[in-house]
N, CA and C atoms as a LAMMPS dump frame, in Angstrom:
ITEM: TIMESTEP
0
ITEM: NUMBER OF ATOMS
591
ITEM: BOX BOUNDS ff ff ff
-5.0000000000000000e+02 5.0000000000000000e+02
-5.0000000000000000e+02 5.0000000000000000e+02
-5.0000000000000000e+02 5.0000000000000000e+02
ITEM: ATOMS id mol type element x y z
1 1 1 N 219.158 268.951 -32.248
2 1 2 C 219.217 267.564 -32.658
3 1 3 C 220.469 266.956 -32.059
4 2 1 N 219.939 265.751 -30.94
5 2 2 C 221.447 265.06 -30.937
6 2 3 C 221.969 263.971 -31.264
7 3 1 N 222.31 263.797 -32.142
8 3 2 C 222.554 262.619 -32.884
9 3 3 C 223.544 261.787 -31.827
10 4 1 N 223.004 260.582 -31.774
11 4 2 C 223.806 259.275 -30.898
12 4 3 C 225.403 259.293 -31.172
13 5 1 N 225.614 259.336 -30.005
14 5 2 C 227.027 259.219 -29.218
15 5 3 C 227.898 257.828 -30.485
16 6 1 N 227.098 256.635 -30.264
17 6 2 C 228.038 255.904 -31.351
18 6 3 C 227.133 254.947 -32.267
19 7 1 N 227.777 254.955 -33.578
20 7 2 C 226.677 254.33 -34.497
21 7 3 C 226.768 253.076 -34.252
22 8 1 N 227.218 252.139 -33.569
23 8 2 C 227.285 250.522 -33.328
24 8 3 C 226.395 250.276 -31.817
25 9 1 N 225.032 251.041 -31.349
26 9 2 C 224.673 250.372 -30.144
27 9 3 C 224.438 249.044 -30.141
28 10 1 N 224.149 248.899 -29.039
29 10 2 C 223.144 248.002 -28.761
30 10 3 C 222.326 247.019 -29.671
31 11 1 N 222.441 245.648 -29.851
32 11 2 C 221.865 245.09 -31.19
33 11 3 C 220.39 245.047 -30.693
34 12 1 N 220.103 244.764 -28.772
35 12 2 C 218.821 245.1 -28.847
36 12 3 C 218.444 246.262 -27.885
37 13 1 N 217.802 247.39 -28.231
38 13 2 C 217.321 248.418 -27.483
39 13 3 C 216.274 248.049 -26.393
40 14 1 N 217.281 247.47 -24.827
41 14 2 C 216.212 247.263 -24.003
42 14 3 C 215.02 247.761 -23.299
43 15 1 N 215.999 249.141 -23.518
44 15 2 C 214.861 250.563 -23.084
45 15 3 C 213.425 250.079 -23.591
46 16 1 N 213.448 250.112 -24.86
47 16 2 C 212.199 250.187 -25.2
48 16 3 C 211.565 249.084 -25.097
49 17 1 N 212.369 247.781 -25.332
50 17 2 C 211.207 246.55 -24.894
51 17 3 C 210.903 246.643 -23.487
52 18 1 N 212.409 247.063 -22.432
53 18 2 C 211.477 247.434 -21.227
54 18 3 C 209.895 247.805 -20.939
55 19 1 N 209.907 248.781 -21.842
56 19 2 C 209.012 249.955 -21.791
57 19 3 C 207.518 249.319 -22.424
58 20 1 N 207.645 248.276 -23.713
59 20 2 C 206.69 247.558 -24.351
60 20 3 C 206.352 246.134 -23.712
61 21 1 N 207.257 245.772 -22.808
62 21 2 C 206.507 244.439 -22.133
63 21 3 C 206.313 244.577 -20.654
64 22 1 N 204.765 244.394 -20.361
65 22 2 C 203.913 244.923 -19.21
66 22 3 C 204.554 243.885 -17.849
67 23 1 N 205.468 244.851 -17.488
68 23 2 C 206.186 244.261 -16.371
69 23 3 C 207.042 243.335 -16.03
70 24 1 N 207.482 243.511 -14.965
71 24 2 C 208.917 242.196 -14.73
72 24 3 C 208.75 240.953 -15.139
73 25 1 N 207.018 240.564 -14.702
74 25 2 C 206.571 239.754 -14.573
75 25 3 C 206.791 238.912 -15.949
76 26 1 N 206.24 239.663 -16.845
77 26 2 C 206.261 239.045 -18.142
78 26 3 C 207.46 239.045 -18.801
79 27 1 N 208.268 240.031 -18.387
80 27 2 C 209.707 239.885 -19.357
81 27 3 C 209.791 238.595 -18.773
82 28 1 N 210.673 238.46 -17.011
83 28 2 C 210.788 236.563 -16.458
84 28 3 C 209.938 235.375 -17.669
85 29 1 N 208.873 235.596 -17.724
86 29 2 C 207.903 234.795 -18.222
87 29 3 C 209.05 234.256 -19.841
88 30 1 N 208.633 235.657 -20.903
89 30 2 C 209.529 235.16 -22.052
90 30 3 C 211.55 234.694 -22.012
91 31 1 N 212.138 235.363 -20.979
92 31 2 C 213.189 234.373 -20.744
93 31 3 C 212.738 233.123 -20.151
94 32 1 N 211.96 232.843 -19.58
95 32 2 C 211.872 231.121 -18.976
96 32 3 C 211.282 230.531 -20.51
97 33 1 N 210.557 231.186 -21.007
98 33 2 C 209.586 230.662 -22.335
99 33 3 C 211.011 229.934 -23.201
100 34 1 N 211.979 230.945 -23.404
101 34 2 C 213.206 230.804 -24.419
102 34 3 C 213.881 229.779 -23.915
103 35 1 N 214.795 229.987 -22.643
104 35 2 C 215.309 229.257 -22.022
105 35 3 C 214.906 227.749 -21.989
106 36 1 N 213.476 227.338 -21.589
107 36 2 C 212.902 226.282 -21.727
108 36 3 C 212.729 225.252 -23.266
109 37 1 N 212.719 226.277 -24.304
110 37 2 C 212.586 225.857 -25.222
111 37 3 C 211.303 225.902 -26.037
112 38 1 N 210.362 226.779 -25.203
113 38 2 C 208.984 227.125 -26.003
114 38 3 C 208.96 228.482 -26.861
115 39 1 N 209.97 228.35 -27.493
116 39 2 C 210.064 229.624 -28.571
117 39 3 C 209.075 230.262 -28.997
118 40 1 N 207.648 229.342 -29.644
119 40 2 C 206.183 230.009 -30.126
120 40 3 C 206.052 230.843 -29.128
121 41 1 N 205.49 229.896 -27.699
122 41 2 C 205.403 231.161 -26.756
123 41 3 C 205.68 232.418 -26.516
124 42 1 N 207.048 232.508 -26.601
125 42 2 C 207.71 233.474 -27.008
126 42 3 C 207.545 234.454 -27.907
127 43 1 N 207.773 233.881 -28.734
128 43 2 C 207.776 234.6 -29.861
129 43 3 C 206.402 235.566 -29.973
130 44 1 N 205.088 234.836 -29.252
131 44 2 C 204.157 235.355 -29.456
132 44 3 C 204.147 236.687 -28.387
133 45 1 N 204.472 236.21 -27.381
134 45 2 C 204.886 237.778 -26.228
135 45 3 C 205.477 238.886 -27.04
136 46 1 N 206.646 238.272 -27.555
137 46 2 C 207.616 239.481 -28.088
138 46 3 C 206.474 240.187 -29.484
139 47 1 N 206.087 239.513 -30.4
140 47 2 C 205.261 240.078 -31.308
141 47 3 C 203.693 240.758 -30.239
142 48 1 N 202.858 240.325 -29.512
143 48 2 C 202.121 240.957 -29.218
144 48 3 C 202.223 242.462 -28.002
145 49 1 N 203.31 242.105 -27.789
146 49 2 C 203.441 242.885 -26.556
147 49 3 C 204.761 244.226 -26.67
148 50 1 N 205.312 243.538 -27.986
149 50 2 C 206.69 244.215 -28.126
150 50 3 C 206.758 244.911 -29.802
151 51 1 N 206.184 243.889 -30.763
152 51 2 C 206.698 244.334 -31.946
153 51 3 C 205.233 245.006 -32.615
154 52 1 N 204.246 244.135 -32.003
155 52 2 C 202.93 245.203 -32.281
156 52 3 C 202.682 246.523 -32.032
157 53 1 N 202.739 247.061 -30.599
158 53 2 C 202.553 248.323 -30.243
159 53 3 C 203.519 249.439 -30.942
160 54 1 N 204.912 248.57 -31.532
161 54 2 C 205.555 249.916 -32.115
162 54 3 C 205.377 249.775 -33.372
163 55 1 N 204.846 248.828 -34.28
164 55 2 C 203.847 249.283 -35.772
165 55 3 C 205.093 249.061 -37.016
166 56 1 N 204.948 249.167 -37.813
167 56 2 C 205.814 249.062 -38.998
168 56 3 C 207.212 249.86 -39.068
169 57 1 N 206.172 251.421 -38.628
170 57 2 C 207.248 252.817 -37.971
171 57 3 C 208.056 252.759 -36.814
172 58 1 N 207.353 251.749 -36.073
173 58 2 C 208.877 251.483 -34.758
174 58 3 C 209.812 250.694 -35.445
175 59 1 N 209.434 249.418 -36.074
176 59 2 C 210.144 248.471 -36.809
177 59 3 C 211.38 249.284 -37.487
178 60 1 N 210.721 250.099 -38.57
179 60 2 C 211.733 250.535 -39.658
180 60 3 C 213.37 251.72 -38.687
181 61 1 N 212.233 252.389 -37.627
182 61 2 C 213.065 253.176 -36.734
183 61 3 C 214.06 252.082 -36.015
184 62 1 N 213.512 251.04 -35.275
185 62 2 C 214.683 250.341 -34.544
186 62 3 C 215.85 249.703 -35.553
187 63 1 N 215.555 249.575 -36.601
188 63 2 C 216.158 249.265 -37.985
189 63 3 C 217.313 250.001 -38.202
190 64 1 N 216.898 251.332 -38.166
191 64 2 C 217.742 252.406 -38.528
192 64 3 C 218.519 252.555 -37.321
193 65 1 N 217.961 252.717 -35.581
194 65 2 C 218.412 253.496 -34.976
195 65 3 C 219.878 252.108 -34.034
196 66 1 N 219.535 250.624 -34.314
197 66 2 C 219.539 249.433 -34.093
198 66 3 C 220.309 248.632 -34.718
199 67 1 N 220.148 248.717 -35.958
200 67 2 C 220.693 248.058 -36.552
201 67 3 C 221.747 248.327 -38.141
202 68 1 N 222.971 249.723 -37.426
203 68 2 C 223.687 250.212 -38.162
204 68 3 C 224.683 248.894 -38.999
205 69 1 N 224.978 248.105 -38.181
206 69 2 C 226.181 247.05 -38.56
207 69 3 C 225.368 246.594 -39.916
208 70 1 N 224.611 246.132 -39.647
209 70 2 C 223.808 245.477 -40.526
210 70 3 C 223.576 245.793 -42.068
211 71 1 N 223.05 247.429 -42.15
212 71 2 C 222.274 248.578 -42.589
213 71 3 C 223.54 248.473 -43.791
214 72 1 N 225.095 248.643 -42.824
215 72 2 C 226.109 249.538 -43.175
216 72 3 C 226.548 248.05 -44.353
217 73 1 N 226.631 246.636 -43.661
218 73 2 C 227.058 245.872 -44.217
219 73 3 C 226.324 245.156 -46.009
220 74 1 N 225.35 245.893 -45.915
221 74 2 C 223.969 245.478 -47.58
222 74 3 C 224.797 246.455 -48.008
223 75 1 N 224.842 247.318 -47.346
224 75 2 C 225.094 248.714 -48.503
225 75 3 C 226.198 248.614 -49.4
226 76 1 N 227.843 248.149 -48.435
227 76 2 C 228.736 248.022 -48.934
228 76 3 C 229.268 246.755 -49.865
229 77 1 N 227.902 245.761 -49.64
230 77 2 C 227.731 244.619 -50.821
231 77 3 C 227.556 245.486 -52.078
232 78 1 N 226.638 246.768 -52.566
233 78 2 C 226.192 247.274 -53.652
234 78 3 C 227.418 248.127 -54.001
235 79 1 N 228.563 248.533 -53.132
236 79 2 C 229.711 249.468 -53.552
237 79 3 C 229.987 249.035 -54.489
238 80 1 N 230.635 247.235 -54.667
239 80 2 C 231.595 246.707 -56.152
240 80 3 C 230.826 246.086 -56.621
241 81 1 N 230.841 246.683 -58.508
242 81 2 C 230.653 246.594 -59.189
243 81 3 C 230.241 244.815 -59.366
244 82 1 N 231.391 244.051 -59.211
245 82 2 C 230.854 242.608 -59.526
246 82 3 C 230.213 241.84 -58.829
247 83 1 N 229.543 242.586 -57.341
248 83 2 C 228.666 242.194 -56.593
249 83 3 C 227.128 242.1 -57.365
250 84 1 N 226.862 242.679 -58.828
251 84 2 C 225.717 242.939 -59.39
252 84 3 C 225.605 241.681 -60.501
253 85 1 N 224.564 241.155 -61.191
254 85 2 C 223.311 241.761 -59.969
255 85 3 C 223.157 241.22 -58.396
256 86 1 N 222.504 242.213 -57.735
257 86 2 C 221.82 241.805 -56.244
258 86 3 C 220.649 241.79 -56.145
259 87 1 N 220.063 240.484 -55.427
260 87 2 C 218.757 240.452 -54.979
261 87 3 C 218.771 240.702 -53.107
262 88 1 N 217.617 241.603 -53.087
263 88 2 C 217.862 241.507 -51.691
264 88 3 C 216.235 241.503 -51.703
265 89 1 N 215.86 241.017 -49.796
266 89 2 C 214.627 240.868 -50.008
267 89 3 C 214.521 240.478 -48.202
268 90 1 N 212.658 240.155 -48.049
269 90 2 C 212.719 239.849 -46.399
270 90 3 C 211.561 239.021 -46.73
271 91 1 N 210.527 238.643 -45.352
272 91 2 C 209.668 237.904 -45.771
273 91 3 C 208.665 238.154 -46.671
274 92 1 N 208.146 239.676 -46.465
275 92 2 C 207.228 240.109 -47.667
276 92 3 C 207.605 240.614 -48.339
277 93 1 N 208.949 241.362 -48.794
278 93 2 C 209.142 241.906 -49.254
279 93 3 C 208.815 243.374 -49.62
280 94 1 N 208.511 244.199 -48.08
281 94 2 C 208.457 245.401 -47.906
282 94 3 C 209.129 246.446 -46.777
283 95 1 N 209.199 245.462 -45.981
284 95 2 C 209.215 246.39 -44.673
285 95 3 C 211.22 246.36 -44.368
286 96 1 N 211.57 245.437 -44.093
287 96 2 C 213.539 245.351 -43.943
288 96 3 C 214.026 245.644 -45.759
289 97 1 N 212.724 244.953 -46.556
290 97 2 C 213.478 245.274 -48.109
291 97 3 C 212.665 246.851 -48.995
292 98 1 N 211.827 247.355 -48.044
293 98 2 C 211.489 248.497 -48.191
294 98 3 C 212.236 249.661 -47.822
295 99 1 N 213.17 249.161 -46.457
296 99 2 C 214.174 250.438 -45.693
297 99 3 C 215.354 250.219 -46.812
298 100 1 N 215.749 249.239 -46.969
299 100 2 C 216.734 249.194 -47.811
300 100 3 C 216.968 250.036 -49.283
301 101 1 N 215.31 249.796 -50.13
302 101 2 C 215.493 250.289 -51.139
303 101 3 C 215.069 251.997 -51.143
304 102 1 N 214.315 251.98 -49.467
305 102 2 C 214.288 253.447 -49.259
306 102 3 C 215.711 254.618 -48.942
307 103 1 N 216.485 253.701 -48.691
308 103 2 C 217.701 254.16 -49.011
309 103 3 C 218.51 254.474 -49.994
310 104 1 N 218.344 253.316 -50.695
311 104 2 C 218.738 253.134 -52.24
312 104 3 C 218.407 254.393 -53.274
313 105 1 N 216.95 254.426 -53.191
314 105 2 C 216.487 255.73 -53.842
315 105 3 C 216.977 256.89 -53.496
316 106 1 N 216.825 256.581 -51.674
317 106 2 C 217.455 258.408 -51.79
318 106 3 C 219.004 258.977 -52.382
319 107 1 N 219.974 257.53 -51.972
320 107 2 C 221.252 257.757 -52.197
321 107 3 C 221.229 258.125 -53.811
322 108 1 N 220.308 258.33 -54.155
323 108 2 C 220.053 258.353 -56.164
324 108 3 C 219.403 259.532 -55.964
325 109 1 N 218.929 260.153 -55.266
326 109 2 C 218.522 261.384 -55.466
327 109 3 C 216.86 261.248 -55.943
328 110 1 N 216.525 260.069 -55.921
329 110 2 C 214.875 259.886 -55.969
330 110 3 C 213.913 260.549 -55.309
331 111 1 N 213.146 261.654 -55.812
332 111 2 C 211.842 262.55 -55.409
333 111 3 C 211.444 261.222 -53.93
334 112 1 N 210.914 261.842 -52.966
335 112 2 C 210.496 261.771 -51.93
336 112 3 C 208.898 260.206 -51.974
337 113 1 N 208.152 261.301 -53.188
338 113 2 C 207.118 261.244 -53.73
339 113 3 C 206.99 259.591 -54.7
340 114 1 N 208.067 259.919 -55.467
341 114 2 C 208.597 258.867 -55.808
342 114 3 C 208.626 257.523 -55.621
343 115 1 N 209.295 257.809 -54.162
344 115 2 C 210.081 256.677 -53.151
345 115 3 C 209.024 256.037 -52.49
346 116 1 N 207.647 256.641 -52.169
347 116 2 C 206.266 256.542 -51.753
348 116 3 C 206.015 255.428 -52.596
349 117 1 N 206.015 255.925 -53.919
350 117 2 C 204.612 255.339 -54.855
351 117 3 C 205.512 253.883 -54.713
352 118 1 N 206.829 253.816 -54.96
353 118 2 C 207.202 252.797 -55.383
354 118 3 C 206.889 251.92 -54.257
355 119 1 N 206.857 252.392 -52.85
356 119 2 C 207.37 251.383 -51.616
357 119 3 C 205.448 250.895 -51.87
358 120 1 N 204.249 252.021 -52.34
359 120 2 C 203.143 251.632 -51.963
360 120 3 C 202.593 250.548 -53.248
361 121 1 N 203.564 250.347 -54.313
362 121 2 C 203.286 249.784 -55.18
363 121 3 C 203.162 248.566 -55.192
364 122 1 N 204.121 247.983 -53.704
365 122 2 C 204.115 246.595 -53.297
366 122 3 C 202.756 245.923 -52.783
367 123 1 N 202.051 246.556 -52.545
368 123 2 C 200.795 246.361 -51.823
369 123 3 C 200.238 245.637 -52.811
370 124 1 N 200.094 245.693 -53.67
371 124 2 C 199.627 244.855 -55.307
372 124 3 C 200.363 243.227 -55.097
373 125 1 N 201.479 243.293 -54.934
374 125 2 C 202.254 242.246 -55.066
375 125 3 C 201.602 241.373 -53.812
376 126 1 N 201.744 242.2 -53.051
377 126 2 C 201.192 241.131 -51.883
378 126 3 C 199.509 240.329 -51.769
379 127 1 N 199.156 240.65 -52.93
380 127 2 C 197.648 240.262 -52.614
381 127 3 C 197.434 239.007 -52.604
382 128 1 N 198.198 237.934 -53.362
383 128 2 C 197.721 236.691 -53.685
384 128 3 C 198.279 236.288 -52.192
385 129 1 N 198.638 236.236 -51.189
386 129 2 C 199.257 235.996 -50.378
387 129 3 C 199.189 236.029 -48.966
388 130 1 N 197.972 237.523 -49.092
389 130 2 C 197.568 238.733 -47.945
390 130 3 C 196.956 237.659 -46.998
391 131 1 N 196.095 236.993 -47.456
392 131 2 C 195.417 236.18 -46.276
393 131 3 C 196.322 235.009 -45.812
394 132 1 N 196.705 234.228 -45.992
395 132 2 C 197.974 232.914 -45.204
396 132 3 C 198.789 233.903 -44.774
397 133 1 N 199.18 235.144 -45.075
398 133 2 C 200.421 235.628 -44.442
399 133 3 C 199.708 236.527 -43.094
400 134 1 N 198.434 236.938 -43.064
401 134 2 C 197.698 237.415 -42.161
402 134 3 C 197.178 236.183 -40.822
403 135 1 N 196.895 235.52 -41.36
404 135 2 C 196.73 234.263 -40.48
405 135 3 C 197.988 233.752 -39.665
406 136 1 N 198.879 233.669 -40.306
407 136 2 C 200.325 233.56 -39.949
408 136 3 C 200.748 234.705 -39.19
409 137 1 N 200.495 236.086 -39.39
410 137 2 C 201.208 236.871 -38.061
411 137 3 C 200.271 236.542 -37.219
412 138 1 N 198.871 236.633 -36.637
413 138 2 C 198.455 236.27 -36.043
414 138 3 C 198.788 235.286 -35.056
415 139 1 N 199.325 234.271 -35.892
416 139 2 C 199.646 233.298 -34.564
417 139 3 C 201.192 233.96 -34.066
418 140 1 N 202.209 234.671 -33.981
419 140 2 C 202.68 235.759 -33.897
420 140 3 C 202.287 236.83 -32.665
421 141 1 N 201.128 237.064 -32.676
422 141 2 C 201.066 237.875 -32.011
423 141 3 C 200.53 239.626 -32.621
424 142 1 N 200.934 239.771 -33.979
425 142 2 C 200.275 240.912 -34.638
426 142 3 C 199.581 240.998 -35.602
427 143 1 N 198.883 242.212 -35.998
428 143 2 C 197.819 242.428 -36.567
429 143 3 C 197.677 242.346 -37.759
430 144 1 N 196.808 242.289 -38.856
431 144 2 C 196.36 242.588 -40.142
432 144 3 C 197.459 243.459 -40.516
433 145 1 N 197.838 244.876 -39.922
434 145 2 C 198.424 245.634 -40.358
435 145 3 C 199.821 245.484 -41.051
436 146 1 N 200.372 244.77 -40.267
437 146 2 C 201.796 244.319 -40.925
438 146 3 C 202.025 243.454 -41.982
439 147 1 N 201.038 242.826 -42.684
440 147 2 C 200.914 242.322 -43.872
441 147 3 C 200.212 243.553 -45.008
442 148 1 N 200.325 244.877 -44.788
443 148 2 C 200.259 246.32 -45.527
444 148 3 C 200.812 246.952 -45.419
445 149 1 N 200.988 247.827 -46.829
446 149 2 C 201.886 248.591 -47.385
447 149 3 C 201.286 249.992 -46.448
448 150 1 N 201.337 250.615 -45.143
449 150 2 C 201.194 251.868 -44.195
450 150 3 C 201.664 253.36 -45.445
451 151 1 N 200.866 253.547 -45.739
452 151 2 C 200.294 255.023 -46.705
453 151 3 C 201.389 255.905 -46.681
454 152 1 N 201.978 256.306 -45.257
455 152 2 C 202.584 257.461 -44.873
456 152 3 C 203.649 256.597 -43.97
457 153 1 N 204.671 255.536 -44.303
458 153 2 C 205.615 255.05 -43.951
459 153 3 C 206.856 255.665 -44.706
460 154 1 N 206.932 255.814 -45.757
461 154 2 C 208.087 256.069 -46.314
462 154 3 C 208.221 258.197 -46.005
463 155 1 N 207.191 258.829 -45.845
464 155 2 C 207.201 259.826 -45.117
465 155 3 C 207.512 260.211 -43.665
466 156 1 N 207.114 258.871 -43.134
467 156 2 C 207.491 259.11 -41.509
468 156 3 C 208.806 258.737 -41.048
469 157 1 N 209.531 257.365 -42.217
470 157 2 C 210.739 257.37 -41.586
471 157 3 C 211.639 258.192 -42.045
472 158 1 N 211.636 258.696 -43.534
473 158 2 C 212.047 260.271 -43.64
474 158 3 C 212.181 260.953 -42.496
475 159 1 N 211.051 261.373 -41.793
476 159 2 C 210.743 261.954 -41.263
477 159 3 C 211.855 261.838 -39.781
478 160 1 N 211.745 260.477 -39.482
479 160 2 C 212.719 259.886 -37.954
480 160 3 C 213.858 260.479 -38.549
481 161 1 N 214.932 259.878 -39.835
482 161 2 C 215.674 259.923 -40.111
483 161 3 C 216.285 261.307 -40.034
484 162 1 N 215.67 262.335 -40.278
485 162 2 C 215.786 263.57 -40.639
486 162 3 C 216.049 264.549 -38.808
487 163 1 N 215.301 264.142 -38.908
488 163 2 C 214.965 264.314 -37.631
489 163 3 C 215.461 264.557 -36.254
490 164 1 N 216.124 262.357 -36.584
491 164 2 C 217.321 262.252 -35.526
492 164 3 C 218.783 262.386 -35.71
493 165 1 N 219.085 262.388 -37.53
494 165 2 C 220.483 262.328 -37.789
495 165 3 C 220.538 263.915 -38.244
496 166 1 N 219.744 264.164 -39.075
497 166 2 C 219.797 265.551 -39.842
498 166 3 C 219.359 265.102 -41.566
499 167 1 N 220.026 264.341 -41.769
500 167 2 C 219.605 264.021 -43.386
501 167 3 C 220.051 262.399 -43.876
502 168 1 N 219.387 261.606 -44.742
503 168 2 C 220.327 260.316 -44.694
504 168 3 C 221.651 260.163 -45.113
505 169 1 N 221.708 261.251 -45.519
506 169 2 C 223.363 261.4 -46.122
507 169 3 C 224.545 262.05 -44.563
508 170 1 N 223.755 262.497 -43.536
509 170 2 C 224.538 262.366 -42.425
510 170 3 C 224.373 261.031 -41.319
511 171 1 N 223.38 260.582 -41.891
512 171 2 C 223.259 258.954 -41.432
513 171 3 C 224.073 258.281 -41.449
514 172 1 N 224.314 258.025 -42.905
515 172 2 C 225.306 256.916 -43.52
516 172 3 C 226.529 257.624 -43.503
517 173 1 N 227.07 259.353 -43.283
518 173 2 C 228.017 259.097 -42.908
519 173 3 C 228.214 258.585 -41.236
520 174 1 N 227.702 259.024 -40.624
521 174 2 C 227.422 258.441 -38.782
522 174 3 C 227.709 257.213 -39.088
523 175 1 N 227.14 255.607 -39.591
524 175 2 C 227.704 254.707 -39.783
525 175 3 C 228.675 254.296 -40.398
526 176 1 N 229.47 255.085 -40.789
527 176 2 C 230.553 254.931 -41.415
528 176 3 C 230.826 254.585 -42.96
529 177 1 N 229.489 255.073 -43.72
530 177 2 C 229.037 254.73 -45.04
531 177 3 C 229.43 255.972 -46.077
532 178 1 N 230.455 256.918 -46.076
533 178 2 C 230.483 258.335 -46.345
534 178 3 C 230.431 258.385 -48.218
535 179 1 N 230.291 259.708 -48.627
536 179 2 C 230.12 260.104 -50.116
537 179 3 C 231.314 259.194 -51.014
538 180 1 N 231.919 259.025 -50.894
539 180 2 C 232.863 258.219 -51.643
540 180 3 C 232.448 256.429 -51.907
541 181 1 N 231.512 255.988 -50.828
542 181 2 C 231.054 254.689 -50.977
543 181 3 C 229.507 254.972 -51.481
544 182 1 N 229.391 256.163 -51.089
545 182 2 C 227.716 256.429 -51.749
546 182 3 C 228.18 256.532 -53.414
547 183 1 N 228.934 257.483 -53.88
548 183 2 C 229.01 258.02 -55.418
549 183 3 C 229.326 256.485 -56.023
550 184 1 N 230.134 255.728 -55.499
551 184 2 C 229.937 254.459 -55.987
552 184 3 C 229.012 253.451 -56.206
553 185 1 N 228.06 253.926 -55.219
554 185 2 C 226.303 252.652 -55.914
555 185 3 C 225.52 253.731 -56.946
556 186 1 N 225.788 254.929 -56.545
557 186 2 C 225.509 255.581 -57.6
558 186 3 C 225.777 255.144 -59.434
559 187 1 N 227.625 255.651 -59.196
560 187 2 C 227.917 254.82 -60.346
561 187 3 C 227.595 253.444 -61.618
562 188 1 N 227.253 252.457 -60.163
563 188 2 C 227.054 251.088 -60.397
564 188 3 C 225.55 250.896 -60.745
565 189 1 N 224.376 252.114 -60.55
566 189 2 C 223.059 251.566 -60.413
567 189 3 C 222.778 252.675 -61.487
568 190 1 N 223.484 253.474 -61.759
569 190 2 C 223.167 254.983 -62.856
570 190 3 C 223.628 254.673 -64.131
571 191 1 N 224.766 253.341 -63.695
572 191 2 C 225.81 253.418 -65.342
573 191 3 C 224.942 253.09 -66.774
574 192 1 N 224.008 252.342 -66.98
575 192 2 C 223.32 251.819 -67.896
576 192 3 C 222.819 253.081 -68.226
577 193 1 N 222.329 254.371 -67.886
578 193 2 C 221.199 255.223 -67.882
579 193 3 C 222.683 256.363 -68.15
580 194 1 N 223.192 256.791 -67.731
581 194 2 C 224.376 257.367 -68.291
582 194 3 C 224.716 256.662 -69.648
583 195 1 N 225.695 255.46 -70.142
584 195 2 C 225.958 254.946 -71.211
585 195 3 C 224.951 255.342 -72.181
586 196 1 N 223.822 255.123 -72.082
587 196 2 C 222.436 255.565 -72.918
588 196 3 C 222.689 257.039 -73.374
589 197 1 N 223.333 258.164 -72.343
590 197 2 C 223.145 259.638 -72.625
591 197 3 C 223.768 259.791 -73.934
């Protein structure tokens, strides 16, 4: 396993959009699209050509592997105490606020299994909604799919995580998030449930 040289790359991993948009041709195309000022356009390249083919599981991975500053900066909102309560959240409220609380759980020591039911529990929430928000990626550029809760997401990015760092607890130390700022959301999210003992 070799875990990356430094936890602050790149905010965007060109490699891989290289790799997801079908030639020179079309990358030129979405800088003139931007540049010009036709953002939809855009936007629709980058979602059909870029954010579709890598699925919920590329999403949550470029998240992790992409976007440490970020990751590192929510977390250390939950360290002090009078930061609570926190709402955090994204457009549906699964996928950027699903990695988040998939973190959350583990830093708590939450069963695996657990961390599943809860992330698949959202799928309920989203129903009154499923169709305008499906119609809406569409014009986007992606599929049905990303307005669903993916069965075996919270297993697979386990899975990256594990994988590419070793465990999330050598993750977050790699970003500079180590046991001393972890035992503290601990503290802050356990204390009610302790006081109770």
């Amino acid at each position: 396993m070799a875990i990356p040289s430094s936890p602050f790359p790149t905010i965007l991993n060109f490699r891989d959009i290289g790799q997801s948009i079908n030639g020179l041709q079309t990358a030129v195309k979405l800088i003139a699209l931007m540049a010009v000022g036709r953002r939809t356009e855009a936007i629709f390249i980058l979602g059909s050509e870029v954010i579709q083919p890598r699925g919920l599981l590329g999403q949550a991975k470029d998240s992790i592997d992409s976007s440490v500053m970020e990751l590192k900066q929510i977390l250390e909102i939950l360290v002090e105490a009078e930061n609570y309560p926190v709402l955090f959240h994204c457009t549906s409220g699964k996928d950027r606020t699903g990695l988040i609380a998939f973190m959350l759980l583990l830093i708590l020591d939450i069963p695996l299994d657990v961390i599943s039911a809860d992330y698949l529990a959202s799928e309920g929430e989203l129903v009154a909604e499923k169709e305008a928000r499906i119609q809406e990626l569409s014009t986007i550029g992606l599929s049905a799919d990303f307005a669903r809760c993916s069965p075996d997401w919270v297993v697979n990015v386990h899975k990256h995580v594990t994988e590419t760092y070793g465990s999330l607890q050598e993750y977050l130390d790699w970003i500079g998030f180590g046991e001393a700022l972890r035992s503290k959301i601990k503290l802050n999210l356990l204390e009610d449930t302790k006081a109770k003992s």
